[in-house]
C-alpha positions as CSV (number, residue, x, y, z in Angstrom):
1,X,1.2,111.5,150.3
2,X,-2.3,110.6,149.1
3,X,-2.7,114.6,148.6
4,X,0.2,114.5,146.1
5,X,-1.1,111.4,144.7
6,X,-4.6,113.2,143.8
7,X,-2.4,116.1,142.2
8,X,-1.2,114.6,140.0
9,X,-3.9,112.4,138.8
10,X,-6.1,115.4,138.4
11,X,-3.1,117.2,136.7
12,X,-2.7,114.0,134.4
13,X,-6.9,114.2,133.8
14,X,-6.4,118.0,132.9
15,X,-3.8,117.3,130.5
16,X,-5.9,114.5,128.7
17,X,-8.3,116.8,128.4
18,X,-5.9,120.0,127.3
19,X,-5.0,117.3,124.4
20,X,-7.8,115.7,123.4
21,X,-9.1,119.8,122.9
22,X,-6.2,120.4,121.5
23,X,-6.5,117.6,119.0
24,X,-9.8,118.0,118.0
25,X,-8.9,122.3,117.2
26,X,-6.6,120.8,115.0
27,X,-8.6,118.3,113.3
28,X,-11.2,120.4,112.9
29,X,-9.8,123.4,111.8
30,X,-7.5,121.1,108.7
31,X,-11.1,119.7,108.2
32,X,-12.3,123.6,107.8
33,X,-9.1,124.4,105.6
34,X,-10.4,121.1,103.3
35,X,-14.0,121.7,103.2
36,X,-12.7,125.6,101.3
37,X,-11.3,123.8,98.5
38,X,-14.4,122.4,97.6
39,X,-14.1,122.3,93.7
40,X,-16.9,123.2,91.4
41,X,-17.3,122.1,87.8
42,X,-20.3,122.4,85.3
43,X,-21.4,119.1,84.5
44,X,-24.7,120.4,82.2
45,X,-26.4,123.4,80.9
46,X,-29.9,123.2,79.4
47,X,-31.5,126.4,77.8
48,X,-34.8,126.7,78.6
49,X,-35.9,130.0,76.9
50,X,-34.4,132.7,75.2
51,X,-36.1,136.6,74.8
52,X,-35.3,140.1,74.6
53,X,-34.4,140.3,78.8
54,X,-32.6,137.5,78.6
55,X,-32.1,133.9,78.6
56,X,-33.1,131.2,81.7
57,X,-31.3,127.9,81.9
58,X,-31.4,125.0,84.2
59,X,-27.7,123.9,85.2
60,X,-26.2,121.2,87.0
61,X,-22.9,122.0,88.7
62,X,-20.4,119.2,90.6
63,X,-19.1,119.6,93.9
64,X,-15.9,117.6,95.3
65,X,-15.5,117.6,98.9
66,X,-11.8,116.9,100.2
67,X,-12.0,116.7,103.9
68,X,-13.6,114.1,105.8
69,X,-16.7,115.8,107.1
70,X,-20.4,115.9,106.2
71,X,-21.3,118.9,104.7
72,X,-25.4,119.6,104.2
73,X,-25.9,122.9,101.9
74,X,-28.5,125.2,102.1
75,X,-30.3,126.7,99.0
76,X,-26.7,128.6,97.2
77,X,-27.4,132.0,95.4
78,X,-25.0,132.5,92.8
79,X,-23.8,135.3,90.2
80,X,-21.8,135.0,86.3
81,X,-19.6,137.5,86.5
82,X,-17.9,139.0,83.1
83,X,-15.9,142.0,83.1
84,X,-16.2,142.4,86.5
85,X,-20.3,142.9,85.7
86,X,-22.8,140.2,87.1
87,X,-24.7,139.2,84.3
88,X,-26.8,136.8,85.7
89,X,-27.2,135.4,88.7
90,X,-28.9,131.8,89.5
91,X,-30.0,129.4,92.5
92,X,-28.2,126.0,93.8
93,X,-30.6,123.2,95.1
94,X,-30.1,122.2,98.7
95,X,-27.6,119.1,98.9
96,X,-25.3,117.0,101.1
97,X,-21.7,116.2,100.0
98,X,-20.4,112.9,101.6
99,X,-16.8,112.6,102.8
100,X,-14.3,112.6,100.4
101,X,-17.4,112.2,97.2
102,X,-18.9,114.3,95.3
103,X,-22.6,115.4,94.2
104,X,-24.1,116.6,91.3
105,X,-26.6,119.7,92.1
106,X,-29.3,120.9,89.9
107,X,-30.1,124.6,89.8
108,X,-31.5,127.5,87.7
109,X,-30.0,130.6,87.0
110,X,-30.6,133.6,84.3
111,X,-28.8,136.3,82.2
112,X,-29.1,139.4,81.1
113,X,-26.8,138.5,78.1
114,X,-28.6,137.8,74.7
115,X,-25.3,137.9,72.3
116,X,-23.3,135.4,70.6
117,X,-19.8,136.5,71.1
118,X,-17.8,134.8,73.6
119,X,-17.6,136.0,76.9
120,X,-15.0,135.2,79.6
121,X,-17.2,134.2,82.9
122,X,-16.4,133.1,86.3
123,X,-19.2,131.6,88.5
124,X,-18.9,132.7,92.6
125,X,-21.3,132.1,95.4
126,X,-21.2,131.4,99.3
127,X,-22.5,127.8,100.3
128,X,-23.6,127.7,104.0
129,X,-22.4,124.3,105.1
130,X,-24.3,123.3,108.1
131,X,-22.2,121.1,110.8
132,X,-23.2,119.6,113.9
133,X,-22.6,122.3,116.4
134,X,-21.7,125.3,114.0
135,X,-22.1,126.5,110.6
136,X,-19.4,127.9,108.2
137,X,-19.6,129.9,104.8
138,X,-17.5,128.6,102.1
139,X,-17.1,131.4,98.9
140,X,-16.3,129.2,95.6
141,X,-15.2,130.4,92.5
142,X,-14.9,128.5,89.2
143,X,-13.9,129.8,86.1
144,X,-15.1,127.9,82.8
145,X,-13.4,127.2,79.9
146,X,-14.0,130.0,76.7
147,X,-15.7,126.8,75.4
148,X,-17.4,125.6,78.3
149,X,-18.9,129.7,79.0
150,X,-19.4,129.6,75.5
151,X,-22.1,126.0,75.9
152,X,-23.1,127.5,79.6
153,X,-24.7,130.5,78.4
154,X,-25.1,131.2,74.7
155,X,-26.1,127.6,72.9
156,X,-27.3,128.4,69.7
């Protein structure tokens, strides 16, 4: 009897532990699924010089994070895209986004553009989130109003 008795409490032990696993895959992975909709907005755009190569700019972009973990960034590469051509391409400051906040991250970035006429843009990159025991890669993509492209890289 006292052998069944141990069966089962090792069996009721292993499948605490099978859930709390379990669990914690599924919190984790709707935490994963939350931290890839980060959204991205352009909150400024400052020209800093303009010449026959091109013009250089410091930027400041806003991140939202949805999901309830705390996600520390890396320096973030990314490109302005038109056309399906990179015309410029730009670097993100390292930053933390809080739980369910959002931060404002200065950067610089530089075209090969020098025209006036309106361009439709989109701005993608891959931040490298860093967790506590893993890291994961999340791609954004923001497209910009004509107006907002418009005051984010031409300004006269």
């Amino acid at each position: 009897m006292n052998e069944q008795k141990l069966v089962m409490e090792s069996s009721k032990k292993a499948g605490i532990i099978v859930l709390f696993v379990l669990g914690l895959s599924i919190f984790g992975y709707s935490q994963y699924a939350s931290a890839s909709q980060i959204e991205v907005s352009i909150s400024q755009s400052q020209l800093l010089n303009k010449n026959d190569k091109g013009s250089n700019y410091n930027v400041e972009l806003q991140f939202e994070n949805p999901s309830l973990l705390i996600l520390t960034a890396g320096e973030t590469e990314f490109f302005l895209i038109s056309n399906d051509e990179i015309i410029g391409k730009g670097n993100l400051e390292s930053f933390t986004l809080q739980p369910l906040d959002s931060s404002f991250v200065k950067g610089t970035f530089h075209t090969d553009v020098n025209s006036d006429e309106s361009h439709s843009i989109k701005i993608s990159g891959v931040t490298k989130y860093d967790l506590l025991v893993t890291s994961i890669d999340v791609p954004f993509v923001y497209y910009p109003t004509e107006e907002q492209a418009r005051e984010f890289i031409h300004q006269n």
